[in-house]
C-alpha positions in Angstrom: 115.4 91.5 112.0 111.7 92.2 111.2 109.2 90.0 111.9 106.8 89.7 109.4 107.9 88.1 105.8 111.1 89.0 107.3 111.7 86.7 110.5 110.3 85.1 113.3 110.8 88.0 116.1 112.5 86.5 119.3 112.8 90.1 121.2 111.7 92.9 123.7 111.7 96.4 122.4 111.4 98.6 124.6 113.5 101.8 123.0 111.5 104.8 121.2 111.7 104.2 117.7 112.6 106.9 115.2 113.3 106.4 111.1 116.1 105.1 110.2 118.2 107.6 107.3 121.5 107.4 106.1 124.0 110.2 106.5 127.4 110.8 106.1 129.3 109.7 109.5 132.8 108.7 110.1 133.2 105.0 109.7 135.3 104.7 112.9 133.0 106.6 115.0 130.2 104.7 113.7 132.1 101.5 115.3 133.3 103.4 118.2 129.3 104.4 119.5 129.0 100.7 118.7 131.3 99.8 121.0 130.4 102.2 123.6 126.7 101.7 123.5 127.4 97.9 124.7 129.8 98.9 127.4 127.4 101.6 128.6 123.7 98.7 128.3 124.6 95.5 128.0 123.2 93.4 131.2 126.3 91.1 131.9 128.6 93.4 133.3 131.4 90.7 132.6 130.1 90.8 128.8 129.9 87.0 129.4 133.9 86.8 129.7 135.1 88.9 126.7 137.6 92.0 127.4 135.9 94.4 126.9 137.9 97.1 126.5 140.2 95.3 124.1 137.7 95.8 121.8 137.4 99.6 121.8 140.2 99.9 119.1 140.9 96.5 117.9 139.6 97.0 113.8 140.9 100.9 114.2 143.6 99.7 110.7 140.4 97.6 109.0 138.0 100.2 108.9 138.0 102.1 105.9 134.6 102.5 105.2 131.1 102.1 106.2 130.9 98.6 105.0 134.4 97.8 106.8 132.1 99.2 110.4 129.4 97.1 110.0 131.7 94.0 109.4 134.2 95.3 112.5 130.8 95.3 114.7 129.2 92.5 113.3 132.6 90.7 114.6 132.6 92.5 118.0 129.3 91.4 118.2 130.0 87.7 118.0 132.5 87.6 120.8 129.0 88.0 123.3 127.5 84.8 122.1 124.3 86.5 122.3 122.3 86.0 119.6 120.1 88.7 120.8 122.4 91.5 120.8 123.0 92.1 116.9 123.4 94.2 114.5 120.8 95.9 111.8 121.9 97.5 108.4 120.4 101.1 107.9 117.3 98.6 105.6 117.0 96.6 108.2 116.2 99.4 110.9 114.0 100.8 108.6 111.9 97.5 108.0 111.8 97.3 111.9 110.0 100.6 111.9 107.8 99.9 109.5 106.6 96.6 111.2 106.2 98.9 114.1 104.0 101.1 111.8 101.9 98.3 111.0 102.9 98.6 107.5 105.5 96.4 105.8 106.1 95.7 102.3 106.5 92.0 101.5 104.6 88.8 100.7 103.5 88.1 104.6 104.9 85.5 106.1 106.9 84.6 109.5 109.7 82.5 109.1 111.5 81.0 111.7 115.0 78.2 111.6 113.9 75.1 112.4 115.8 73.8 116.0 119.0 72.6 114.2 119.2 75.7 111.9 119.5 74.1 108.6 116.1 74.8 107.9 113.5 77.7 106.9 110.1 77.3 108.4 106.8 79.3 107.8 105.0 79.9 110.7 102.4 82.0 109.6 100.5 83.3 106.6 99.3 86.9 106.9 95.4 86.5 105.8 94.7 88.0 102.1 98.4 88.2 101.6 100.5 87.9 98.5 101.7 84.1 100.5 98.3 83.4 101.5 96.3 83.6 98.1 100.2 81.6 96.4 99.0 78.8 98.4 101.6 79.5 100.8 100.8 77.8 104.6 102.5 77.3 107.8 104.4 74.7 108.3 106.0 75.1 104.1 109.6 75.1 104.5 111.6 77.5 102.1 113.8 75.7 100.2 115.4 78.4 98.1 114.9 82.2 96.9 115.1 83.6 93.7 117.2 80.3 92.9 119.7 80.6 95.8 119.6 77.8 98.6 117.6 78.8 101.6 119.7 76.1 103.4 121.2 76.7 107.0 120.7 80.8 106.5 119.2 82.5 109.2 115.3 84.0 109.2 117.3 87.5 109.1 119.0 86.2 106.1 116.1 85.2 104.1 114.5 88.5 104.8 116.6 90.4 103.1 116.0 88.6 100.0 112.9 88.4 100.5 111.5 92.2 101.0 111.7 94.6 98.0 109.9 97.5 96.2 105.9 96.6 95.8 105.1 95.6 92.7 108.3 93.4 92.5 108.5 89.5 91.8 110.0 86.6 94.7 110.4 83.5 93.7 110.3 80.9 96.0 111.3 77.0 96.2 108.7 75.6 98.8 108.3 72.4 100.0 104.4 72.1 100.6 102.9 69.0 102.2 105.7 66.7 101.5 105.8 68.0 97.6 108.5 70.5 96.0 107.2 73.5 94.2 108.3 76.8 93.0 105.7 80.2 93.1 106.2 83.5 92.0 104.6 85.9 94.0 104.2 89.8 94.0 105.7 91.7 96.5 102.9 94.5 98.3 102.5 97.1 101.2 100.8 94.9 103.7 99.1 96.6 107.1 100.0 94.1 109.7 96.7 93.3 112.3 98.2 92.1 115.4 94.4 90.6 116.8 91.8 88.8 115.5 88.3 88.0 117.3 85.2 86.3 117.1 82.5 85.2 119.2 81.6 81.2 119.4 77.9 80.3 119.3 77.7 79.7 123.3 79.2 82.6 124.3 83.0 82.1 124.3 85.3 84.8 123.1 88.3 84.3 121.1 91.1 86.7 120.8 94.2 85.3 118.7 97.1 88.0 118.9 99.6 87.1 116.4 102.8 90.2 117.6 103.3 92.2 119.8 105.9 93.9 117.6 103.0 96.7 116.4 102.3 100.1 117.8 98.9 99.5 117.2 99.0 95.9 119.1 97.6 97.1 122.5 95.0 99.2 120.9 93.3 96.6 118.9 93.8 94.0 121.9 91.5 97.0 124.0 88.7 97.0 121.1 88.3 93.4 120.8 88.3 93.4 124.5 85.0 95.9 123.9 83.8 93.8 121.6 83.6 90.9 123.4 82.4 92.5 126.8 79.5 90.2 126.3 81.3 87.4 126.6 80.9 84.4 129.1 84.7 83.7 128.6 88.0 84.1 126.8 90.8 82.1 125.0 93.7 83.9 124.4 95.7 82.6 121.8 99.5 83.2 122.0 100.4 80.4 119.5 103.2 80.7 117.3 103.3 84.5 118.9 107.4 85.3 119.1 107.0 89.0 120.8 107.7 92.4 120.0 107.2 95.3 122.3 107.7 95.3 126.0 105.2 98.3 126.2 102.7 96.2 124.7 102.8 93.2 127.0 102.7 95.7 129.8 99.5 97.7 128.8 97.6 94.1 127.4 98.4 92.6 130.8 97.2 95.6 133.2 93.8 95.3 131.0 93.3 91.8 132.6 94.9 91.4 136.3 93.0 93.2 139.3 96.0 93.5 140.9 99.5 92.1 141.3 102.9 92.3 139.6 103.3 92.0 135.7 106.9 91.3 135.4 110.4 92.7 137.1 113.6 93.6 134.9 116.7 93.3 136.1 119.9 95.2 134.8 123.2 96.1 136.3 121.8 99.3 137.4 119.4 97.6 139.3 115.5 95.8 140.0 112.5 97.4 138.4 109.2 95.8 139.1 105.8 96.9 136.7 102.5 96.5 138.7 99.4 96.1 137.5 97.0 98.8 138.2 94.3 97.1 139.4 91.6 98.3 137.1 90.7 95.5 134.2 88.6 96.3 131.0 87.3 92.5 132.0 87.0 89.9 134.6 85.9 87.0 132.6 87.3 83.5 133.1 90.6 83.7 130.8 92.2 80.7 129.1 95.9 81.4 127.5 97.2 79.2 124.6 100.6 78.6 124.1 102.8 76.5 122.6 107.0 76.1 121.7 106.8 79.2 119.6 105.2 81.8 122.2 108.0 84.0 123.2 109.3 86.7 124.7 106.4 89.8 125.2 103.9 86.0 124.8 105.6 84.4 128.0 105.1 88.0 130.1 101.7 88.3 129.3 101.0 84.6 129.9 102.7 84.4 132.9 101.3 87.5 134.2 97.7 86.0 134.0 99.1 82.6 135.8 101.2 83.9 138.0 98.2 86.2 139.4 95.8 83.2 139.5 93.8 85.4 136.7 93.5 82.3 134.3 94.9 78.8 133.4 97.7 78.5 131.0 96.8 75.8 128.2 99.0 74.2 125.5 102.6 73.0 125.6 105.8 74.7 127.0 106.8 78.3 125.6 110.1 78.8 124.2 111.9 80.4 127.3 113.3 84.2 126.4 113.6 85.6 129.5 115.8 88.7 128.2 115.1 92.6 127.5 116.8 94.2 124.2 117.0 97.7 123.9 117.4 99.4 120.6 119.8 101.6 119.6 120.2 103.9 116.5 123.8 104.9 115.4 125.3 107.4 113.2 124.6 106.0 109.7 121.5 105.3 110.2 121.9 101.5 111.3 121.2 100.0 115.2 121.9 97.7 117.7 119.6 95.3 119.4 121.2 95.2 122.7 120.5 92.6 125.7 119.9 95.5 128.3 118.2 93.2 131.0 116.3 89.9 132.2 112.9 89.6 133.3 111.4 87.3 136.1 107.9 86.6 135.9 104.9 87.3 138.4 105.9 85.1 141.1 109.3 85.7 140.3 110.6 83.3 138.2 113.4 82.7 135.4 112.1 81.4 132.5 115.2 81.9 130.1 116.1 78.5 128.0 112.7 77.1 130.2 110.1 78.7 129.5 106.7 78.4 130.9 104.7 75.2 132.1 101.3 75.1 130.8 98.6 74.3 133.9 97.0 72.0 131.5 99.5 69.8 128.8 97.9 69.4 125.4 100.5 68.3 123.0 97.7 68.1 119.8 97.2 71.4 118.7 94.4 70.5 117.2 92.9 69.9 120.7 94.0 72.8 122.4 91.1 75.2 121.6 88.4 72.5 122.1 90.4 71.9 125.7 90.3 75.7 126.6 86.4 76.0 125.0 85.1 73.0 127.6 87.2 74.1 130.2 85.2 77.6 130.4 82.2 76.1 129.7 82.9 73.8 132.9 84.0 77.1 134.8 81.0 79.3 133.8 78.1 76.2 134.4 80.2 75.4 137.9 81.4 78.3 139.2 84.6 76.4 139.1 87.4 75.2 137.6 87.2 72.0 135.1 89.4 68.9 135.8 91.8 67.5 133.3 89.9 64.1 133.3 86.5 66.2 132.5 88.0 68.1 129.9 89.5 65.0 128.3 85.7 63.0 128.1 84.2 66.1 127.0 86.8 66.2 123.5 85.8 62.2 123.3 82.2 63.2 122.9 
């Protein structure tokens, strides 16, 4: 899974990444590294009840070819129950790596299954996109590709329809603000910019980081840090952010805390706890938005910032992935996301299927950045936190 155009992405990464290529590789031994990388990484040493070693030569008479590998895995896969630990076709991988790049080609949008999986949601619009200048917005659901029914198929599904050679035509059934319509839209090479930021008029910085999924997410989170040294405060907006790379979360979060633990992971090998190190590229006040959608790498960096009593978390509950995957490349060019380990936050808590609890509850979304602005211009005037009553009077006015 990918995450732009491609899916919503609900994981950690925290392999090195190399291209994926296809070469010529036994089809059982392509299934057996499978099966060995899982016994050797995954983080429930009971592999949540399943035998194991059953498994080891169980499709041995099935597999004939590469095809019949990826299906036997696929299937030993499912046996987990963890829809984090899957599977990734040799085009797959390689999308993965591009979006890593910063480079993808596609129309640019996030897609995500709606909470009772029958239904294709776009999150986000890339801005300047093929999607964007179709008309396409978040919140359009996807009701069918190039004719087929997007019904009950997964984000990962739709991608693979989706994505194809630049210059190449999608069509899409959307259903936009209640009404049904069909677009055609080119397919392009789109460089993926993980932060946007701007300055409002009294001094308040805004930084909206959209993934964490790109190798150039940390560096651009540093320069709009720069850019907004001047500033009197910051809102961080993890909205709609589903994660990406561990390494980026990390690096982002030691920018901000002046001290204190960013997150411990916890495998069967052991406890392994990242600090920060104490030296920030900024003090200011910080505000975090989140809401349902902020995932993964977005609940370590949010909780990092909470937990350390370096800002106020703002919004509504995050989604609650509280697990590690590791990636792993295997003969033919293909890979496994594997659940390597769990993460507790700060103050060590397990947010898995929870999630994080916002200091401040704002359900409208459309009130959340207003919220965050007067709460820092409370801070800054004061010297002190705003209360919820003040911030509340302040959006009536």
């Amino acid at each position: 899974m990918t995450a732009w155009v491609l899916a919503t992405l609900f994981l950690i990464i925290s392999a090195t990444f190399q291209p994926a290529y296809a070469h010529h590789a036994d089809a059982k031994e392509i299934y057996h590294r499978a099966w060995e990388l899982v016994r050797e990484n995954y983080y429930d040493a009971s592999f949540h009840g399943v035998n194991w070693a059953e498994l080891e030569h169980k499709y041995d008479s099935k597999i004939e070819n590469t095809d019949d590998a990826y299906k036997a895995i696929k299937a030993m896969l499912d046996g987990l129950k963890d829809p984090y630990t899957r599977f990734l076709d040799p085009r797959a991988f390689q999308d993965e790596n591009d979006a890593i790049d910063a480079h993808i080609v596609g129309i640019g949008i996030n897609l995500q299954q709606s909470k009772d999986q029958t239904h294709l949601i776009i999150t986000r619009t890339i801005e300047n996109s093929p999607a964007e200048r179709a008309g396409i917005a978040p919140g359009d659901e996807v009701l069918a590709i190039d004719n087929n029914s997007a019904l009950g198929i997964t984000p990962e599904q739709a991608a693979e329809h989706i994505r194809g050679k630049a210059g190449t035509n999608v069509m899409l059934a959307i259903k936009h603000e209640g009404n049904q319509q069909v677009v055609n839209i080119t397919r392009q090479e789109i460089e993926i910019r993980a932060v946007t930021a701007k300055m409002f008029d009294s001094g308040i910085g805004y930084i909206q980081l959209s993934t964490f999924i790109s190798s150039d997410a940390a560096r651009e989170f540093r320069h709009a840090l720069t850019r907004l040294s001047g500033a009197k405060g910051l809102i961080i907006d993890l909205r709609d952010n589903p994660g990406g790379l561990l390494a980026n979360a990390l690096e982002m979060a030691d920018m901000l805390l002046d001290g204190g633990t960013i997150v411990s992971t916890i495998s069967r090998y052991g406890r392994h706890t990242d600090m920060s190190s104490g030296q920030p590229v900024t003090r200011q006040p910080i505000v975090v938005l989140v809401d349902e959608e902020s995932a993964s790498a977005s609940e370590i960096l949010a909780s990092a910032i909470k937990d350390n009593g370096r800002g106020i978390v703002l919004g509504t509950r995050t989604y609650g992935k509280g697990l590690v995957q590791e990636i792993n490349r295997l003969p033919s060019g293909a890979a496994l996301h594997i659940t390597v380990s769990r993460y507790l936050t700060a103050n060590g808590s397990d947010i898995n299927k929870v999630g994080i609890e916002p200091d401040i509850l704002i359900e409208n979304k459309a009130d959340q950045v207003n919220v965050a602005y007067a709460y820092l211009k409370e801070k800054i005037a004061c010297g002190k936190p705003a209360k919820k009553m003040q911030l509340l009077s302040a959006l009536a006015n």
